[in-house]
C-alpha positions as CSV (number, residue, x, y, z in Angstrom):
1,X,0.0,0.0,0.0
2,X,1.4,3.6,-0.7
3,X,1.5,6.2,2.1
4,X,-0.8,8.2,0.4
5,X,-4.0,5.6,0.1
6,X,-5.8,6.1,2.9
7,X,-6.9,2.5,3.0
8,X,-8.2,0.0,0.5
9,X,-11.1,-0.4,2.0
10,X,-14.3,1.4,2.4
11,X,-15.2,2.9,6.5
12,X,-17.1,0.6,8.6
13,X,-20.7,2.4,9.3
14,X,-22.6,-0.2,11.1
15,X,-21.9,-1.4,14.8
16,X,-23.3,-4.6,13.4
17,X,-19.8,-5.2,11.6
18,X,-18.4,-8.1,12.2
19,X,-15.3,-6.6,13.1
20,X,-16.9,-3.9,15.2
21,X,-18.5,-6.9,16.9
22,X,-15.8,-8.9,17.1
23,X,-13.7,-5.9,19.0
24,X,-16.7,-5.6,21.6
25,X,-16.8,-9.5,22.2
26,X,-12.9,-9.1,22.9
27,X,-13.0,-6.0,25.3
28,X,-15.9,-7.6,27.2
29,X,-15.5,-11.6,27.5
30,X,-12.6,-13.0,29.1
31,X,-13.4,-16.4,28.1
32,X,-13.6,-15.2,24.4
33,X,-10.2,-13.6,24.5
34,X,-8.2,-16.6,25.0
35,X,-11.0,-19.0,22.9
36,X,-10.3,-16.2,19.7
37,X,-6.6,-16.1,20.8
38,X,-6.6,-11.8,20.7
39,X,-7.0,-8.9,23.0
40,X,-7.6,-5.4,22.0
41,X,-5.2,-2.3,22.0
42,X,-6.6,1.3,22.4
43,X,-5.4,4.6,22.0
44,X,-2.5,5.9,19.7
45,X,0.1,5.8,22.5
46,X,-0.5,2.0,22.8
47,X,-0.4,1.2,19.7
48,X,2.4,3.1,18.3
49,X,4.8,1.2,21.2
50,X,3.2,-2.2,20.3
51,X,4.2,-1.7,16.5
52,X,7.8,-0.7,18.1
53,X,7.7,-3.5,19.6
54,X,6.7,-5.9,16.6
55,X,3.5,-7.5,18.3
56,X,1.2,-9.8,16.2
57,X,-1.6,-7.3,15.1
58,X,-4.6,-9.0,13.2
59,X,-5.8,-4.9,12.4
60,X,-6.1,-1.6,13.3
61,X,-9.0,0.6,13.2
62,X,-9.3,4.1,13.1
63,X,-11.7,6.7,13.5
64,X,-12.1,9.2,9.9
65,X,-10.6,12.3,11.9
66,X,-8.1,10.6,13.7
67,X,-5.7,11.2,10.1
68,X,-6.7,14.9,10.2
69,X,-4.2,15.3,13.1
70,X,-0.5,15.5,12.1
71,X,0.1,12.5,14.8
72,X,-2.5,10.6,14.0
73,X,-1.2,10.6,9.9
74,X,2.5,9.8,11.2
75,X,1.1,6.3,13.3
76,X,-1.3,5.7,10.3
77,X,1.7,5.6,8.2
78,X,3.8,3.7,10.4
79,X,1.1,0.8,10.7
80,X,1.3,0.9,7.2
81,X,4.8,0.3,6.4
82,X,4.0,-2.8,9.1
83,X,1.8,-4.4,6.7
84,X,-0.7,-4.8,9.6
85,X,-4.7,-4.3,7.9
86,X,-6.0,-0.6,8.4
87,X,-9.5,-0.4,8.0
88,X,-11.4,3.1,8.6
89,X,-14.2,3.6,10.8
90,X,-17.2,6.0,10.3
91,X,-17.1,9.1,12.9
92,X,-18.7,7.8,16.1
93,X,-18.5,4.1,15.7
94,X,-15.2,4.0,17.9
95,X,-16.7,6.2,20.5
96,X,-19.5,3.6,21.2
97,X,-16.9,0.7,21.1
98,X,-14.2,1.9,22.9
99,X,-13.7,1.0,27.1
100,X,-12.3,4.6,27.6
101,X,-14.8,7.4,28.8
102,X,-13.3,9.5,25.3
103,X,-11.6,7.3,22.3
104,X,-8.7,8.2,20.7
105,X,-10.1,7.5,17.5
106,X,-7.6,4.4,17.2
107,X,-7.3,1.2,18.1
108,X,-5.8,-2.5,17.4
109,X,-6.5,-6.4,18.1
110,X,-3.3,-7.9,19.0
111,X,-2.4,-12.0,19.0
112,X,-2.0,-13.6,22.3
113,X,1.1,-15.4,22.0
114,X,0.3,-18.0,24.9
115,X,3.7,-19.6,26.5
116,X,3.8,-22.7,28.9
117,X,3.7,-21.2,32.6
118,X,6.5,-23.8,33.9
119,X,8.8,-23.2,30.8
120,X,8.2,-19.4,31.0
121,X,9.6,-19.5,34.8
122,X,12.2,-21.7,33.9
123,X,13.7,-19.9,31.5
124,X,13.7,-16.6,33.5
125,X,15.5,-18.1,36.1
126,X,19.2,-17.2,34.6
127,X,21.6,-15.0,36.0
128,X,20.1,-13.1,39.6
129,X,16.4,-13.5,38.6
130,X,14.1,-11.0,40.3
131,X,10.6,-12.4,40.1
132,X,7.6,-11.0,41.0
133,X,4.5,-13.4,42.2
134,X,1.3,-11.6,42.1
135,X,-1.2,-13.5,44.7
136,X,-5.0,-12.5,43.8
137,X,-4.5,-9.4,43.1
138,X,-8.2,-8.4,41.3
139,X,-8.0,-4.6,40.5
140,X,-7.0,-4.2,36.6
141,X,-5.3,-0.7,37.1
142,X,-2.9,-2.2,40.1
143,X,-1.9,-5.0,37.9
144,X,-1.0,-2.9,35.2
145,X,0.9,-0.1,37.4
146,X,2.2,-3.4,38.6
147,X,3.8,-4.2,35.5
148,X,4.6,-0.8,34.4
149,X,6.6,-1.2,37.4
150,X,8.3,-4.4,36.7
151,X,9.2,-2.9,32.9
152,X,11.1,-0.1,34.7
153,X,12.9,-1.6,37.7
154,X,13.8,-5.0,35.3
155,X,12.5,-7.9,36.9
156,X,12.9,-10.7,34.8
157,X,9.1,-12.6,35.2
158,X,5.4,-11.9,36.6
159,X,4.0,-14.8,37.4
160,X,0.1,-15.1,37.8
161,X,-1.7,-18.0,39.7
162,X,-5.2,-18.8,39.4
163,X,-7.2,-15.7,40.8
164,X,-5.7,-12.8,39.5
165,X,-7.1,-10.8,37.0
166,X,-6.9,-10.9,33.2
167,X,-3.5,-10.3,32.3
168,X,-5.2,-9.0,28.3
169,X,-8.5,-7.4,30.5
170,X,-8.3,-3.6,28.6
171,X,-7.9,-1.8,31.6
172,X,-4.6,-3.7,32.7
173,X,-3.5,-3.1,29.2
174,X,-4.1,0.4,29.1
175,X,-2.3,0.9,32.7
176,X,0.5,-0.9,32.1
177,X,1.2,2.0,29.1
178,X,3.2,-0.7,26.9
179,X,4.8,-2.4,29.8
180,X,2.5,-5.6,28.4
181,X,4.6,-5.9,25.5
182,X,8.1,-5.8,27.3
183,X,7.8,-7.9,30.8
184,X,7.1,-11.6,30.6
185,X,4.4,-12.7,31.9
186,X,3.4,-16.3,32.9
187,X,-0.5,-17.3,33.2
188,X,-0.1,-19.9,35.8
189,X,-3.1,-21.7,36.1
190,X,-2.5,-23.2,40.0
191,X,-2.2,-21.7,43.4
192,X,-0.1,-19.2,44.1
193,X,1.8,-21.9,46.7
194,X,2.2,-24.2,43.8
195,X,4.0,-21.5,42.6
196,X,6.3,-20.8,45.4
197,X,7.1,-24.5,45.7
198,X,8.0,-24.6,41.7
199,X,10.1,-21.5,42.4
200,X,11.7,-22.9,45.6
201,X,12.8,-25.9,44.0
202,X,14.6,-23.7,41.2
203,X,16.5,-22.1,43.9
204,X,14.6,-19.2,44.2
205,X,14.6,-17.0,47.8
206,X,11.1,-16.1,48.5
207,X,9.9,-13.2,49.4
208,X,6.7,-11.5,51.0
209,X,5.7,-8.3,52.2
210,X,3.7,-7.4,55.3
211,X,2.7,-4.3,57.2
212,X,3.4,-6.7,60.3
213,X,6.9,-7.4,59.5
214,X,9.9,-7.3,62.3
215,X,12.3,-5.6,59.6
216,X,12.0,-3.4,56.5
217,X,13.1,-4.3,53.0
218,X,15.9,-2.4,52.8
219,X,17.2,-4.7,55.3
220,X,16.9,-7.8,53.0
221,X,19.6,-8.6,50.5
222,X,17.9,-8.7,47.0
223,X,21.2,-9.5,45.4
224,X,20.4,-12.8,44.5
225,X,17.4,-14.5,42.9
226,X,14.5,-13.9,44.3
227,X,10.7,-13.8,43.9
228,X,8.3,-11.0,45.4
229,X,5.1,-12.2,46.4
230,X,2.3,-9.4,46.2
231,X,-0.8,-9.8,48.5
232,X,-4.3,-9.1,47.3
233,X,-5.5,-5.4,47.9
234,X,-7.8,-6.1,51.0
235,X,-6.2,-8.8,52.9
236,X,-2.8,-9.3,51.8
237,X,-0.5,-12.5,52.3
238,X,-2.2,-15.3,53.8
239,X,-0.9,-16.8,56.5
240,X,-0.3,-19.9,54.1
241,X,1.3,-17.5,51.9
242,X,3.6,-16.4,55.0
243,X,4.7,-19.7,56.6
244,X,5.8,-20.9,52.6
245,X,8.2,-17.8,52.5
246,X,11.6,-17.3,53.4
247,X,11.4,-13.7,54.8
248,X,8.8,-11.2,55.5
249,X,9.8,-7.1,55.1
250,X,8.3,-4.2,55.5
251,X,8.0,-1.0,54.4
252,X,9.5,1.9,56.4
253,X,6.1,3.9,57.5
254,X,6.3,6.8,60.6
255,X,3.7,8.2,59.2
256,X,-0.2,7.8,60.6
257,X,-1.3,5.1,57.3
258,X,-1.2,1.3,57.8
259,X,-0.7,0.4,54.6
260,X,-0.3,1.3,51.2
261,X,-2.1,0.5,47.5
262,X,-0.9,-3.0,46.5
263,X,1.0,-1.6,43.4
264,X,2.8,1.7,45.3
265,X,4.0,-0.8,47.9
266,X,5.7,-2.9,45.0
267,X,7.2,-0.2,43.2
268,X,9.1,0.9,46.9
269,X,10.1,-2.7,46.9
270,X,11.3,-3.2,43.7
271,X,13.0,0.4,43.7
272,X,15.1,-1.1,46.9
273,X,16.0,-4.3,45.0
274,X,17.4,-2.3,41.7
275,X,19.0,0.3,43.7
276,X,20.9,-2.4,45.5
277,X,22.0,-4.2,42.5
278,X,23.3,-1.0,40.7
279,X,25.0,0.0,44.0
280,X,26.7,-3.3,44.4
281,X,28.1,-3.3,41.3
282,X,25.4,-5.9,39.9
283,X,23.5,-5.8,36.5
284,X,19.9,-6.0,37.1
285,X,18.9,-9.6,35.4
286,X,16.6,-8.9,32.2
287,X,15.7,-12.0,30.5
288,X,14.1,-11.9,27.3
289,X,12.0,-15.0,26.8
């Protein structure tokens, strides 16, 4: 296609479209999203770092004004040169479709490429892994701050047991700003202390964080492999959860609050564990699987 075709295909003007349909099946049904094998992509931000980042797109659709805008015709043109299927959309359609409260006129089904859990973890666990274990944890946006998180401190592996939420639901995607397609990210469908016990007998320290700890994390020695096991947001570790670890830290608190949101209370943590590998002379483990 040249760069100055708009598309070779006419705009979509019916919600009854079967791709228009097909999108809202995939923002709304999680069971649908791993039956179709796809999860959906929105805004221009998004999907310009998911062509960066060579993910599987099946095809992009974009609102009539969004090439009116000097941005919008420079991402238009980049999805192009991709190869990936553009296909136009009458003004409005997007706006009914999309899960934000105001579309950016653009958006994307991506590929779930889906990965054995146990092979996943095993080959993260190289040099000085630093693994993060998420235990329940239901809220999208804290997963996806999670992860942007994980993206930007380099741990090497999220793991997520049965009882989390959707890795591909559209809010973690669009809170995790691109961190989706850079951190990997094993769906493991068991408990969260089957987990621990397959990481244990990989060598791997465990981890866990409580209000009620006797000392604070930057007490604890992250320069070795380790995994960080995240409570869920209203009752955090289980007591299950607390006898299977190794250690139990803190974060340093004097103020009057007796706990902190699930994904601030990781990003302390995993602040501490990079700033004590680059301090010690360590490179921070980035495996890409």
């Amino acid at each position: 296609m040249q760069g100055s075709q708009r598309s070779d295909r006419e705009p979509i003007s019916s919600p009854h479209n079967p791709k228009i349909k097909l999108v809202r099946r995939l923002l709304e049904n999680r069971g649908f999203r791993y039956e179709y094998g796809a999860y959906v992509i929105e805004g221009a931000r998004l999907v310009d770092e998911a062509i960066a980042a060579s993910i599987d797109l099946e095809f992009v659709l974009f609102a009539l004004d969004f090439e009116e805008r000097e941005p919008g015709r420079r991402l238009l043109q980049k999805v192009r040169d991709s190869g990936v299927p553009l296909i136009p959309v009458a003004q409005g359609i997007l706006s009914r479709l999309a899960d934000t409260v105001t579309s950016q006129g653009i958006l994307a089904v991506a590929r779930i490429t889906m990965q054995d859990a146990e092979t996943l973890i095993g080959c993260s666990i190289g040099e000085l892994p630093l693994i993060l274990v998420c235990d329940e944890i239901k809220d999208p946006g804290n997963l996806g701050t999670i992860l942007r998180s994980a993206w930007g401190f380099g741990v090497s592996l999220v793991v997520l047991p049965e009882g989390c939420v959707d890795l591909y639901n559209p809010k973690v995607v669009r809170s995790a700003m691109g961190a989706i397609f850079h951190v990997p990210v094993a769906i493991f469908e068991k408990s969260t202390i089957e987990a621990i016990r397959w990481l244990r007998a990989h060598g791997i320290a465990i981890l866990a964080s409580s209000p009620h700890a006797r000392r604070y994390c930057h007490q604890y020695d992250f320069v070795r492999p380790v995994a960080i096991v995240l409570g869920n947001e209203a009752w955090g570790i289980s007591q299950e959860i607390a006898e299977a670890s190794d250690d139990i830290v803190a974060i340093p608190m004097p103020g009057g609050s007796e706990s902190l949101n699930v994904a601030v209370a990781t990003s302390i943590v995993l602040y501490e564990a990079a700033k004590q590998r680059l301090v010690r002379g360590e490179r921070l483990c980035y495996n890409s699987v």
